[in-house]
C-alpha positions as CSV (number, residue, x, y, z in Angstrom):
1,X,-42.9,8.2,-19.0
2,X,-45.7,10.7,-18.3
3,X,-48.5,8.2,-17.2
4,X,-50.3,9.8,-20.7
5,X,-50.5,5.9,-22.4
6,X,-52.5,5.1,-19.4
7,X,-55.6,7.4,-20.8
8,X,-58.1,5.7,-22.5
9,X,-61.6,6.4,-24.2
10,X,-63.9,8.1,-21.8
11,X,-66.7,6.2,-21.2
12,X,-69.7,8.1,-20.5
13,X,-72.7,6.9,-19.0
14,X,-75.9,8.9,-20.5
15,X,-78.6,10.3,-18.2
16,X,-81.6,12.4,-18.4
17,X,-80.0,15.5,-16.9
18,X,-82.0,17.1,-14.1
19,X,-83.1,20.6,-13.6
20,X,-84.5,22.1,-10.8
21,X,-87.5,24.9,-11.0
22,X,-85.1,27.5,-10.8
23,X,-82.8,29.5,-13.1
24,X,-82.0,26.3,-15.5
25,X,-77.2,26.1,-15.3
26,X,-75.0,24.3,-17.4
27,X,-71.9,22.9,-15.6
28,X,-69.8,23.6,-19.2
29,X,-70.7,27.4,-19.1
30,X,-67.9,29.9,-18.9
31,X,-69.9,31.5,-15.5
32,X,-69.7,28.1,-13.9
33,X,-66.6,28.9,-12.2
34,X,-65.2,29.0,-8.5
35,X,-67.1,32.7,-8.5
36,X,-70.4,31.3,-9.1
37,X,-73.3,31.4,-6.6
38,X,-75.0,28.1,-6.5
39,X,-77.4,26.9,-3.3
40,X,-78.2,23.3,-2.7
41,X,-81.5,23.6,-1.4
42,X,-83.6,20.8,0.2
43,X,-81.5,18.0,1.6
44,X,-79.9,16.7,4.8
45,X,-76.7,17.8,5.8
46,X,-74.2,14.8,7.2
47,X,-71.2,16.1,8.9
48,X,-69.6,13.7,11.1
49,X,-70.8,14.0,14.5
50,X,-74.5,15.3,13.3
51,X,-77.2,15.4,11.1
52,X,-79.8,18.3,10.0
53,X,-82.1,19.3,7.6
54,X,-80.5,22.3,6.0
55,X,-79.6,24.5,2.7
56,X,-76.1,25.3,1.8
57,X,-75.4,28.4,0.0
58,X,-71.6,28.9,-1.7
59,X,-70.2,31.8,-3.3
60,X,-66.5,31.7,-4.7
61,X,-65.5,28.1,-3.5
62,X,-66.9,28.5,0.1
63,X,-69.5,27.7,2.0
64,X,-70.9,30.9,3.1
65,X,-74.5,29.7,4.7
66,X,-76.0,26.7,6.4
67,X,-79.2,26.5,7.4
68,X,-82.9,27.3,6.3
69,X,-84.4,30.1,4.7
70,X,-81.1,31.8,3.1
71,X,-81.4,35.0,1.2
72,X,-79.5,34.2,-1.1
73,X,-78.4,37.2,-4.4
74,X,-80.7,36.9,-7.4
75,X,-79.4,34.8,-10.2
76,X,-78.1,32.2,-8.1
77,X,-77.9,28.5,-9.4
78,X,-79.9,26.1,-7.6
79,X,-79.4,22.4,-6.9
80,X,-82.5,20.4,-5.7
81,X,-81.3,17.9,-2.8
82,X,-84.5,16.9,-1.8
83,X,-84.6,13.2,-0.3
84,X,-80.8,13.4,-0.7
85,X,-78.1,13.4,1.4
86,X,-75.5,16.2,1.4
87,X,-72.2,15.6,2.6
88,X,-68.5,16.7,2.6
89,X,-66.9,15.4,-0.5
90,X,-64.9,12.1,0.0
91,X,-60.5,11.7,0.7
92,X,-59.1,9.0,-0.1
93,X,-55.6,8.8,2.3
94,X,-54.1,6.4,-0.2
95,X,-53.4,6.6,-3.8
96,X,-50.8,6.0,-6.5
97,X,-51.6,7.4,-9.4
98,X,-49.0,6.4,-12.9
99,X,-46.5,5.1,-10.1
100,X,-43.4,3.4,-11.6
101,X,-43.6,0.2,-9.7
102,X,-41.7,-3.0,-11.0
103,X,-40.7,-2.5,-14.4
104,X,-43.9,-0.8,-15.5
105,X,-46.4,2.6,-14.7
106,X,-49.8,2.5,-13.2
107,X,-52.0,2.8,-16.2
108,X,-54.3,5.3,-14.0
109,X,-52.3,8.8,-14.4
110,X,-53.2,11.7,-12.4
111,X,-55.6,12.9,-14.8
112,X,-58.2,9.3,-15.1
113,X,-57.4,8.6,-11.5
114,X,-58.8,12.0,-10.5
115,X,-61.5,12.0,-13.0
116,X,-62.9,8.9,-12.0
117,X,-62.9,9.8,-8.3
118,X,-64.4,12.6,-8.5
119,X,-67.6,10.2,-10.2
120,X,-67.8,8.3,-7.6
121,X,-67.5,11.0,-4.9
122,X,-64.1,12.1,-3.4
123,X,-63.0,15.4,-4.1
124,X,-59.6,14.9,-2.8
125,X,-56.9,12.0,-3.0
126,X,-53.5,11.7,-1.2
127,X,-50.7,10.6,-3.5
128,X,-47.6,9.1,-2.4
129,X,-44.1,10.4,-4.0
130,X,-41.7,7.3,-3.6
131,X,-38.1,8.0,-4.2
132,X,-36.0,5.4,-5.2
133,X,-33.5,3.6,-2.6
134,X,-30.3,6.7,-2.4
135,X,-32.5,8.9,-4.3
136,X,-33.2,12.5,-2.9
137,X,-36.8,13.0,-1.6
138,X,-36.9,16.6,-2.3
139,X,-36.5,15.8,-6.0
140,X,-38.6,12.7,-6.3
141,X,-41.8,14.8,-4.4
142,X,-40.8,17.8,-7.1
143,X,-41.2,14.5,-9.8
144,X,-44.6,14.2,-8.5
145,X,-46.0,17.8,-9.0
146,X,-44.8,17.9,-12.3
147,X,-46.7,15.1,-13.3
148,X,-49.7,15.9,-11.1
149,X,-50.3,19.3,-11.7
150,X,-51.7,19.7,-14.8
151,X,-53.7,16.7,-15.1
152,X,-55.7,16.4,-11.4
153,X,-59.0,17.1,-11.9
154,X,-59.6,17.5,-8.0
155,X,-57.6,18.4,-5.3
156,X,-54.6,16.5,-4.1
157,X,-51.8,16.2,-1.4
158,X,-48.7,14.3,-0.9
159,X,-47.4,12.0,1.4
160,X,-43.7,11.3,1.1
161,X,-41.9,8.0,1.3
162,X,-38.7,7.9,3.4
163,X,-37.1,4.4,1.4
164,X,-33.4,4.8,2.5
165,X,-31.8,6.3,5.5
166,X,-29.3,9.0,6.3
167,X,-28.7,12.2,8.0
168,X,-29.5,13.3,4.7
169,X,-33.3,12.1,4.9
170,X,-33.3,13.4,7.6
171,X,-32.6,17.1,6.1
172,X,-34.8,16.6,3.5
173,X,-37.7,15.4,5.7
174,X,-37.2,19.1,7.1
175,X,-37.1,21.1,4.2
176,X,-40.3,18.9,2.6
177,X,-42.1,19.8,5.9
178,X,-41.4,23.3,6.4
179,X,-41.4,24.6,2.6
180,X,-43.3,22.2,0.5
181,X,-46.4,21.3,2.4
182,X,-46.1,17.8,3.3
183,X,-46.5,16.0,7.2
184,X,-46.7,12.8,6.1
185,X,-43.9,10.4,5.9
186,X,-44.1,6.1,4.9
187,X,-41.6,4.1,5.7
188,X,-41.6,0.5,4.8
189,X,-41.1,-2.8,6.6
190,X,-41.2,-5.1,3.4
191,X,-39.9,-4.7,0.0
192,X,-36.8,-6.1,1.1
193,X,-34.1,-5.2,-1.1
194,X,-36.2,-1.9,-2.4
195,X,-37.6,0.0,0.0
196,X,-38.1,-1.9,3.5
197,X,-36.2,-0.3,6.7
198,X,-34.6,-2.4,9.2
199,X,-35.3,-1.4,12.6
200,X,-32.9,0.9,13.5
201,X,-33.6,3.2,10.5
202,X,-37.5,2.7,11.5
203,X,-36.6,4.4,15.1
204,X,-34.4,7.1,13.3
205,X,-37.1,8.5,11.1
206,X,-40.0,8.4,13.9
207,X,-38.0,10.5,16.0
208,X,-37.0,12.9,13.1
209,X,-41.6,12.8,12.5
210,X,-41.9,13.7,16.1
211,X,-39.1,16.8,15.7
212,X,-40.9,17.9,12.4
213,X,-44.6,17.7,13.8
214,X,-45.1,14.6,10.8
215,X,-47.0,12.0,11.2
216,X,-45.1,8.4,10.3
217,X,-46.5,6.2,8.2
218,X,-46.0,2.8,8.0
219,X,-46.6,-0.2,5.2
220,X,-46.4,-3.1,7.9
221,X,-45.3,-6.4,6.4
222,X,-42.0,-8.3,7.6
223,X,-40.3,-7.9,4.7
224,X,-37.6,-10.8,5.6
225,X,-40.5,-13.2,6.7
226,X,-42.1,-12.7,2.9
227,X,-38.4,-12.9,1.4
228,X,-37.9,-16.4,2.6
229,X,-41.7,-17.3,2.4
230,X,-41.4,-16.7,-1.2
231,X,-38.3,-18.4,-1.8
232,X,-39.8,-21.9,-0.1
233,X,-42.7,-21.8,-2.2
234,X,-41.3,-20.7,-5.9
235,X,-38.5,-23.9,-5.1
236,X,-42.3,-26.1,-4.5
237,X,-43.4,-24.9,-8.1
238,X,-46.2,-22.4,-6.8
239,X,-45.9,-19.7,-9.0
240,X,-49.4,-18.4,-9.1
241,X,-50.9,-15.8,-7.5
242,X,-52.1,-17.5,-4.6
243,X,-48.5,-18.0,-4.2
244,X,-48.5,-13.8,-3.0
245,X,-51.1,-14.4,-0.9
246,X,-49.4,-17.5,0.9
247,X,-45.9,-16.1,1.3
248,X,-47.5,-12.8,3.7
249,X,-50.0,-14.9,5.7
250,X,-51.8,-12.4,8.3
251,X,-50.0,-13.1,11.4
252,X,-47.1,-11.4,9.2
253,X,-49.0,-8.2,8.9
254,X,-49.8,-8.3,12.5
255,X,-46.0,-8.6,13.9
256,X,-44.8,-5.8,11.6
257,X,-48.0,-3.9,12.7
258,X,-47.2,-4.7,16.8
259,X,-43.8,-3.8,15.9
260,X,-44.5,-0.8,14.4
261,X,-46.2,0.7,17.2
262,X,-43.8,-0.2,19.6
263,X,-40.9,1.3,18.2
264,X,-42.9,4.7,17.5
265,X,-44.2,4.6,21.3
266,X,-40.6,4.1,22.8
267,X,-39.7,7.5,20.7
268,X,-43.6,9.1,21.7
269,X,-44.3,9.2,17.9
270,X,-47.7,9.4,16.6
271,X,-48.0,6.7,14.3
272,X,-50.9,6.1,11.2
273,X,-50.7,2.6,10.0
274,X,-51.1,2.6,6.0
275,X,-53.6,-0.4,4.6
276,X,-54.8,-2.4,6.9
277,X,-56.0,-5.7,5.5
278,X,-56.3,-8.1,8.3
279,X,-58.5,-8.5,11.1
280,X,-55.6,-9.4,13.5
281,X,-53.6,-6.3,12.5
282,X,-56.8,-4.0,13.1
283,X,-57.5,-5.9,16.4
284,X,-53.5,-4.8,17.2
285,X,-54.2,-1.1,16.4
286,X,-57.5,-1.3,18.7
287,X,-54.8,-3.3,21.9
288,X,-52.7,-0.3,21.5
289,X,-54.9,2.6,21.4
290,X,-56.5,1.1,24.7
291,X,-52.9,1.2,25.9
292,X,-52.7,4.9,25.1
293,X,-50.5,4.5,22.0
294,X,-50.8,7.1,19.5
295,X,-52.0,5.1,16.5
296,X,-54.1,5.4,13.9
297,X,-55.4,2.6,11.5
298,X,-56.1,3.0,7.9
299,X,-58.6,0.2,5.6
300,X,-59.3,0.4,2.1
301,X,-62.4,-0.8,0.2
302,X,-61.0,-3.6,-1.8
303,X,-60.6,-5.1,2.1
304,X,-63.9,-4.4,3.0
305,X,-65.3,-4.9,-0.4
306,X,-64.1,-8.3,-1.9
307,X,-61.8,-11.2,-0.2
308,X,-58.7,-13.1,-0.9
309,X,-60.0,-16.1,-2.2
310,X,-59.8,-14.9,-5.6
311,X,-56.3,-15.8,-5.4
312,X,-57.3,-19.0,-5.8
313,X,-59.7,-18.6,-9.2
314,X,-58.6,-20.7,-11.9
315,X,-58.0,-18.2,-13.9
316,X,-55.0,-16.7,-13.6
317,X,-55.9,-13.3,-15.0
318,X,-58.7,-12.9,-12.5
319,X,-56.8,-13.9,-9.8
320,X,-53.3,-12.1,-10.5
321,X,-55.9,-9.0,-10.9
322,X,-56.4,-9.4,-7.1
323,X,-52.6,-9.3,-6.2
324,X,-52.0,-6.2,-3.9
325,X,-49.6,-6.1,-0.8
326,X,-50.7,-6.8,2.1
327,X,-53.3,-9.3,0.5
328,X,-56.5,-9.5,0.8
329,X,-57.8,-11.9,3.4
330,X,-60.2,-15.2,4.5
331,X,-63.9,-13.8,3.7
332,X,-64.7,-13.0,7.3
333,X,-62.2,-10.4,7.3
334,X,-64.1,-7.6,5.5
335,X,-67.4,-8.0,8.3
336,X,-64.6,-7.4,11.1
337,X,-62.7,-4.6,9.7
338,X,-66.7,-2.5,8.7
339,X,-67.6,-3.5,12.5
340,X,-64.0,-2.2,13.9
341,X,-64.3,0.7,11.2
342,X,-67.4,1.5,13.4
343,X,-66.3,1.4,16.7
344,X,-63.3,3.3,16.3
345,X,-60.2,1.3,16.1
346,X,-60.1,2.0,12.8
347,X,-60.2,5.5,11.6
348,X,-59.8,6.2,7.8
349,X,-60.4,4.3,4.5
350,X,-58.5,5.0,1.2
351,X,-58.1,2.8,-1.4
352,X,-54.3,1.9,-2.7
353,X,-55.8,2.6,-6.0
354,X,-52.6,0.9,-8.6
355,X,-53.7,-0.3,-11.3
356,X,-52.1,-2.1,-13.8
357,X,-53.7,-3.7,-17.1
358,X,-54.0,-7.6,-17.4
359,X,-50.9,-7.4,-19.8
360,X,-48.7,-5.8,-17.2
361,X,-49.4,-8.4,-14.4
362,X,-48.6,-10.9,-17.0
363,X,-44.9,-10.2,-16.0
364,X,-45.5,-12.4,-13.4
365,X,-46.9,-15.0,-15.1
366,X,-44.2,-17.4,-13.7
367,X,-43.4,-16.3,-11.2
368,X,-45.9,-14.6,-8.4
369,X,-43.3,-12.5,-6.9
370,X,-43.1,-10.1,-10.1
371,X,-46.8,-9.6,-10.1
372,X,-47.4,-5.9,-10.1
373,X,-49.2,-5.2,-6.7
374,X,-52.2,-3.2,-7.2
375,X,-56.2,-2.9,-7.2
376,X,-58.4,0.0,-8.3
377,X,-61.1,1.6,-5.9
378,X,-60.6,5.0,-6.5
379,X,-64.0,5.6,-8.5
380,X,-65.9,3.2,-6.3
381,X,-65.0,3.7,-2.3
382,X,-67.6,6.0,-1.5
383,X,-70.5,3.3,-3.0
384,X,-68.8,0.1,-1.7
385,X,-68.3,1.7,2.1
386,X,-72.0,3.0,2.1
387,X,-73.3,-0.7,0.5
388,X,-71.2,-2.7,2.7
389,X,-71.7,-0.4,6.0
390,X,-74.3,1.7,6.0
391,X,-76.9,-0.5,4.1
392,X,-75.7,-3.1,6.2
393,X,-76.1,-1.5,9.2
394,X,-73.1,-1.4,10.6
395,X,-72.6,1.9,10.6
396,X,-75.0,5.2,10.6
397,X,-74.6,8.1,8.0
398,X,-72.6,9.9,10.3
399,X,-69.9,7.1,10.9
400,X,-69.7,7.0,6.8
401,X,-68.6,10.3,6.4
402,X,-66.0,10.1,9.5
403,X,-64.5,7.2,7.8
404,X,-64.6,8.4,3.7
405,X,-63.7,12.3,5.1
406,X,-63.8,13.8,8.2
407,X,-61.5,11.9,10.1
408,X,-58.7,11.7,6.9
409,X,-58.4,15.7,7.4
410,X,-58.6,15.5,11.0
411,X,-55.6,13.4,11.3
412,X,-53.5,15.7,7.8
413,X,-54.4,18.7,9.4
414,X,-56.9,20.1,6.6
415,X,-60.0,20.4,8.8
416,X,-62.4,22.2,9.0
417,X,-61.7,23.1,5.6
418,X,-61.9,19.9,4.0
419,X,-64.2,17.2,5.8
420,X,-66.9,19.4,7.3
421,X,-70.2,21.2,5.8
422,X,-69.5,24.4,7.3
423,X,-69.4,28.4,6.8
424,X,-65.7,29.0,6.0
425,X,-65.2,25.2,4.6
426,X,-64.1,24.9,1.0
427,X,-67.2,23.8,-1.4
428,X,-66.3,20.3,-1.5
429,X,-69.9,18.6,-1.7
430,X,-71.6,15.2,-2.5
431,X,-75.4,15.6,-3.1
432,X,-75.5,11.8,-2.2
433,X,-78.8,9.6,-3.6
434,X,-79.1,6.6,-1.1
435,X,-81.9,5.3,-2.6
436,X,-80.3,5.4,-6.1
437,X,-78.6,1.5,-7.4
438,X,-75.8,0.9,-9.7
439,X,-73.7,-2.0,-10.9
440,X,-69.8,-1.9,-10.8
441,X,-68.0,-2.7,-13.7
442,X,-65.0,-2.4,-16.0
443,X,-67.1,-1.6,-19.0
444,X,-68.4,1.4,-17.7
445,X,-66.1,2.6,-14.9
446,X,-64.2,5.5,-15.6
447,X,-61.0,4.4,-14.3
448,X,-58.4,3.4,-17.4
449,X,-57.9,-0.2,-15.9
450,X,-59.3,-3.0,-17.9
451,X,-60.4,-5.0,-14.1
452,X,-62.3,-4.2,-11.7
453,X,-62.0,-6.2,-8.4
454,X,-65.6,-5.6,-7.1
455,X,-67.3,-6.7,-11.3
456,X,-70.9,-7.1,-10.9
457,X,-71.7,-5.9,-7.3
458,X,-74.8,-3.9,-6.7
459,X,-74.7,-0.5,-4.4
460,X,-77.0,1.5,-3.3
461,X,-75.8,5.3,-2.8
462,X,-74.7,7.1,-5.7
463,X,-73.2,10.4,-6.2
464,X,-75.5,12.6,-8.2
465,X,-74.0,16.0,-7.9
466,X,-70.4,16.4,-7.3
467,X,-69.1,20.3,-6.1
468,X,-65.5,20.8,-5.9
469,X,-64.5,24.0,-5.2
470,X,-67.5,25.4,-5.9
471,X,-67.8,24.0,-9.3
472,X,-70.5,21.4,-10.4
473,X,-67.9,18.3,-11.8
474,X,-70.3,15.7,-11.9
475,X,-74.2,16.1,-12.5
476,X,-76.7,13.2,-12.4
477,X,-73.8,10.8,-13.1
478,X,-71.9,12.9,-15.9
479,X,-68.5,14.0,-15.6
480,X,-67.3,17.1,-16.2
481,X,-64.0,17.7,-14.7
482,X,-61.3,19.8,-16.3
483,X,-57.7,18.4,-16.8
484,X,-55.6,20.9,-14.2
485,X,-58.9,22.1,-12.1
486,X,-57.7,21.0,-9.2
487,X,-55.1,22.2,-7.2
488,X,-52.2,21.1,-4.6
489,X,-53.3,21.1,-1.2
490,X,-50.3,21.9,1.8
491,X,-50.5,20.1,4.7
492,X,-49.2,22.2,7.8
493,X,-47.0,20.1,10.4
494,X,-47.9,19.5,14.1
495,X,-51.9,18.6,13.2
496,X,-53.7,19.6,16.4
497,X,-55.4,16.1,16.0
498,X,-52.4,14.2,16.2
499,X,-49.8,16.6,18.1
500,X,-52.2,18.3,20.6
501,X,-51.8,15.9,23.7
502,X,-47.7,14.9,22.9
503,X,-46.3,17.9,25.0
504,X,-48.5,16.7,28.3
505,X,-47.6,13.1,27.7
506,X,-44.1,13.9,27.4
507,X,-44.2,15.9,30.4
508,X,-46.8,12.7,32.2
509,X,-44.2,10.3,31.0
510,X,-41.2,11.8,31.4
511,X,-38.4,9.3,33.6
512,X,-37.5,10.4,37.1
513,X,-34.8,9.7,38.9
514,X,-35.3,8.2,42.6
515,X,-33.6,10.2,45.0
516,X,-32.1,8.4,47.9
517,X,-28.7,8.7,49.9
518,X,-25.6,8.0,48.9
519,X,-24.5,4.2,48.9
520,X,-21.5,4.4,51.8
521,X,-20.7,0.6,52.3
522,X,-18.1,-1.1,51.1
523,X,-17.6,-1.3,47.1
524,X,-15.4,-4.9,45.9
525,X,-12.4,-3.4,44.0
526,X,-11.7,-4.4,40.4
527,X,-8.1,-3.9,40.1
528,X,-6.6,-6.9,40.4
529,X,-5.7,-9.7,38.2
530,X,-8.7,-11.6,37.2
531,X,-8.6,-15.0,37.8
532,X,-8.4,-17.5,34.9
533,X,-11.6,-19.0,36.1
534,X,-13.9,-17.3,38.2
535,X,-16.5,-20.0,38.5
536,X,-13.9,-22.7,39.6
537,X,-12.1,-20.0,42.1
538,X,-15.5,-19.8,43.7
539,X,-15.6,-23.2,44.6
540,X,-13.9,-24.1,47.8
541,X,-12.5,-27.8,48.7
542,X,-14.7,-29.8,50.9
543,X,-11.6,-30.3,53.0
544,X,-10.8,-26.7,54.2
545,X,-14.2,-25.7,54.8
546,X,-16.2,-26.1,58.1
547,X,-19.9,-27.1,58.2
548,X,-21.8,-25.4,60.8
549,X,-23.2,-28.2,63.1
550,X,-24.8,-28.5,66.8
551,X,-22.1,-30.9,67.6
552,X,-22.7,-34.5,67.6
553,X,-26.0,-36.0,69.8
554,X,-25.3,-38.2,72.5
555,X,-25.2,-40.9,71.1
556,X,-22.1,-39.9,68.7
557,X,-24.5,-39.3,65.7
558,X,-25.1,-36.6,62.9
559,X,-27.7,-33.7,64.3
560,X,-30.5,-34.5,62.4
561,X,-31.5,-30.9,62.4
562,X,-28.5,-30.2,60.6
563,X,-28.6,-30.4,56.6
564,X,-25.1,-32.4,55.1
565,X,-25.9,-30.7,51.9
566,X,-23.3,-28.1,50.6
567,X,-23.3,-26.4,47.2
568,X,-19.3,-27.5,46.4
569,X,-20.7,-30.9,45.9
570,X,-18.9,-32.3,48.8
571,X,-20.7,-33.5,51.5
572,X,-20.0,-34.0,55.3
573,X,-20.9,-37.6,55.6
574,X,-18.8,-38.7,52.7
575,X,-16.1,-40.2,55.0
576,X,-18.3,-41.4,57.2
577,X,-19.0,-45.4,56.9
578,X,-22.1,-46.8,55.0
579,X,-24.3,-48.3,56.7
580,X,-25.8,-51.4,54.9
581,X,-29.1,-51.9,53.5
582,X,-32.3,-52.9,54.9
583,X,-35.7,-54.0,52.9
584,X,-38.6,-52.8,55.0
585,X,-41.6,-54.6,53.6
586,X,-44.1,-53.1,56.5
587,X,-43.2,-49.3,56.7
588,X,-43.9,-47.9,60.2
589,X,-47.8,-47.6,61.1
590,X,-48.1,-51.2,59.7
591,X,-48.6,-52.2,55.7
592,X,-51.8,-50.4,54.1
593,X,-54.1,-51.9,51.7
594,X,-56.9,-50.8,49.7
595,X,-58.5,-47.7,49.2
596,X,-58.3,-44.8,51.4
597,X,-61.8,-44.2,50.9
């Protein structure tokens, strides 16, 4: 199956077009190509660690200029930003576009999928090629181009999911990180049965990451904790989709997650934790990052945009719609994972976008556990994250683009030239309206699912202009994008980001020996029989050992310095004649009564 079922109708959302005093450009026009001059004059530029008024000028998919008064060659296309924002164009770390997951395909191939992100913003998703358990990973990441390829409508890169384990894997993982352009690996610790690793396998493929320069990923669920979860509760006739939700409760996510990033420090493993969806797995990243760990925490909007308990709607449609893995959480959760978002403990924000149509999560309608996990988000990241952070306040412009950009290439080694507004970056540009308003919704989403999780919510912050590679995609709202446009983006191993302080720590942490003389005492020798029972040949008869006394006192009694007590159980007063017993009713110093006070 190609994923080409999953396209649907375009749905097209008519606005005035808008055209600037100069030369008048339309984005369908044979010279609106990656060789095109275009300026986007007017606006403030939002990188992630600064703010300034400036113009952009781009010439053949780069930014050549920054700054005010350009001279910029006649005939050059302009794009009025003023009272706009203009920032680099959103990544989303996370995606699985037409994946064949339980029985069925994603109904968002890689041509909606990209289409629709590119209208809400990002210019560049990450994809994830999943082999199956024994399957080669060379072939299944092949798989993945071929269906990517000539569909994406913006550019795209591939993590690659390491689902078995073998010296094999371990060949591959080479070959897919020194030929093919991929760093990234995901391991899994659920999907028991499928996908998940045990332990051992976990610490094999960190160390073959840290030998490649990869980062490892991880999806941190225990896998056996949900197994048995979800065995107690179908045998209690819960069946529905809160059913998911209860079987992976968050304390679940946080083991797997503490877990996680002890195993990768023992092997001094960078390690980027893939969808984090509760608080106390975020607040486990942001303990070990304090501790020096090497870890990076990834959220994605459906977590910060809507909560778990529509798990619990009555409808099971709405609420099976919901059903992703790990869940979504209590409604506090998505405040505490904007505010750790802004702080720094955690770093990127994708989306997990799978969607599947209300017909295909009706194979579970019996039975939770065959639910087809997956939201959409794609299309709608870059609104929600500004709505629900920046609007909000709690986080500044510059914070948002860290989060939706900067930090994603950062961390895949694709910076400065995705991520930053910069002379040499490639033309990947959001002319973003702040003031602008929308509402989300399935019936005019471009996205081929039939739900969306975050129906009827107004944002502020829309992307009017969309620039990917140096060509307009999206104006005021319309897209544009061309099946095929976009193209596969290599991601180089040993990311300065993540690998430039491992070489010193290795060297800082390295184990030392103590050096001290040579032990020269006696050494107890081994060679003879053992005894049948060392614990009862240690204990030595009352009767042949001698207690160490003062000798009596004069008056032919025990030295009451002297303990009787001895560890064989026998004691040296055991022979010695009882004395009978006396009732004292006044102790010495007379009888007391009352208080003491």
């Amino acid at each position: 199956m190609d994923g080409d079922n999953g396209v649907v109708e375009e749905v097209l959302v008519a606005r005035t077009s808008r055209r600037t005093e100069a030369e008048p450009w339309n984005a369908q026009s044979p010279d609106n190509s990656a060789q095109n001059r275009l300026l986007i004059k007017g606006g403030r530029v939002v990188n992630d660690d600064m703010m300034q008024d400036a113009d952009v000028y781009i010439e053949d998919g780069i930014i050549k200029q920054v700054g005010l008064n350009l001279h910029t060659p006649g005939g050059t296309k302009v794009i009025e930003a003023k009272g706009h924002l203009v920032i680099p164009g959103g990544i989303d770390t996370h995606t699985h576009m037409q994946l064949p997951f339980m029985g069925t395909f994603a109904v968002d191939d890689f041509y909606t999928g990209t289409r629709a992100a590119l209208a809400g913003g990002t210019t560049m998703i990450m994809d994830f090629a999943l082999p199956d358990r024994g399957e080669s990973l060379v072939e299944a990441y092949h798989r993945w181009r071929s269906w990517a390829d000539p569909k994406v409508c913006c550019d795209y890169a591939l993590h690659v999911g390491v689902t078995w384990w073998s010296d094999k894997v371990g060949r591959e993982m080479q070959e897919l990180t020194e030929e093919h352009g991929v760093n990234s690996f995901k391991m899994f610790m659920a999907y028991k049965d499928t996908w998940q690793l045990n332990d051992s396998e976990l610490l094999a493929s960190f160390k073959t990451c840290k030998q490649l320069g990869a980062l490892a990923q991880v999806h941190a669920e225990n896998g056996d904790i949900i197994k048995e979860n979800s065995r107690k509760l179908l045998s209690l006739g819960i069946t529905g989709p809160e059913g998911h939700e209860m079987s992976r409760p968050e304390e679940v996510e946080a083991e797997a997650t503490n877990r996680a990033c002890v195993l990768a420090n023992q092997v001094g493993c960078p390690l980027y934790i893939c969808k984090v969806m509760g608080a106390s797995a975020a607040s486990v990243i942001g303990e070990h990052l304090r501790r020096g760990v090497l870890v990076w925490g990834e959220t994605i909007a459906a977590a910060v945009g809507t909560d778990g308990s529509h798990h619990y709607n009555p409808c099971w449609q709405h609420a099976a719609a919901h059903v992703t893995s790990p869940p979504l959480r209590d409604p506090s959760t998505p405040d505490k994972l904007l505010r750790l978002l802004d702080v720094g403990d955690l770093q990127t924000t994708g989306t997990d976008n799978c969607t599947f149509s209300a017909s295909q999560k009706a194979l579970g309608k019996d039975d939770f556990t065959k639910i087809p996990n997956g939201v959409n988000g794609v299309e709608d990241r870059m609104s929600v994250l500004w709505e629900k952070g920046v609007v909000a306040g709690k986080m500044d412009p510059c914070r948002f683009v860290a989060v939706t950009s900067t930090n994603a290439a950062k961390i895949f080694n694709i910076y400065p030239k995705k991520g930053r507004i910069a002379v040499g970056s490639d033309a990947d540009i959001v002319v973003w309206n702040p003031h602008a308003t929308r509402v989300i919704s399935a019936k005019t989403h471009y996205q081929a699912v039939d739900f969306n999780v975050f129906e009827g919510m107004e944002v502020h912050g829309v992307a009017d202009y969309v620039i990917c590679r140096g060509r307009v995609v999206v104006e005021e709202g319309n897209v544009r994008a061309v099946s095929g446009m976009g193209k596969f983006v290599p991601k180089l191993p040993h990311s300065q980001h993540v690998y430039g302080r491992i070489e010193e720590r290795d060297r800082a942490n390295a184990p030392h020996k103590v050096e001290r003389a040579a032990y020269d005492g006696p050494v107890a020798s081994l060679n003879g029989p053992a005894p049948s029972s060392a614990v009862e040949d240690s204990i030595i008869p009352a009767s042949s050992q001698e207690f160490y006394t003062r000798g009596p006192t004069r008056s032919g009694g025990v030295n009451l310095h002297d303990s009787s007590f001895h560890v064989s159980g026998a004691q040296v007063t055991d022979k010695s004649p009882k004395r009978p017993s006396v009732k004292v009713n006044n102790p010495p110093g007379g009888k007391a009564s009352g208080s003491f006070w």
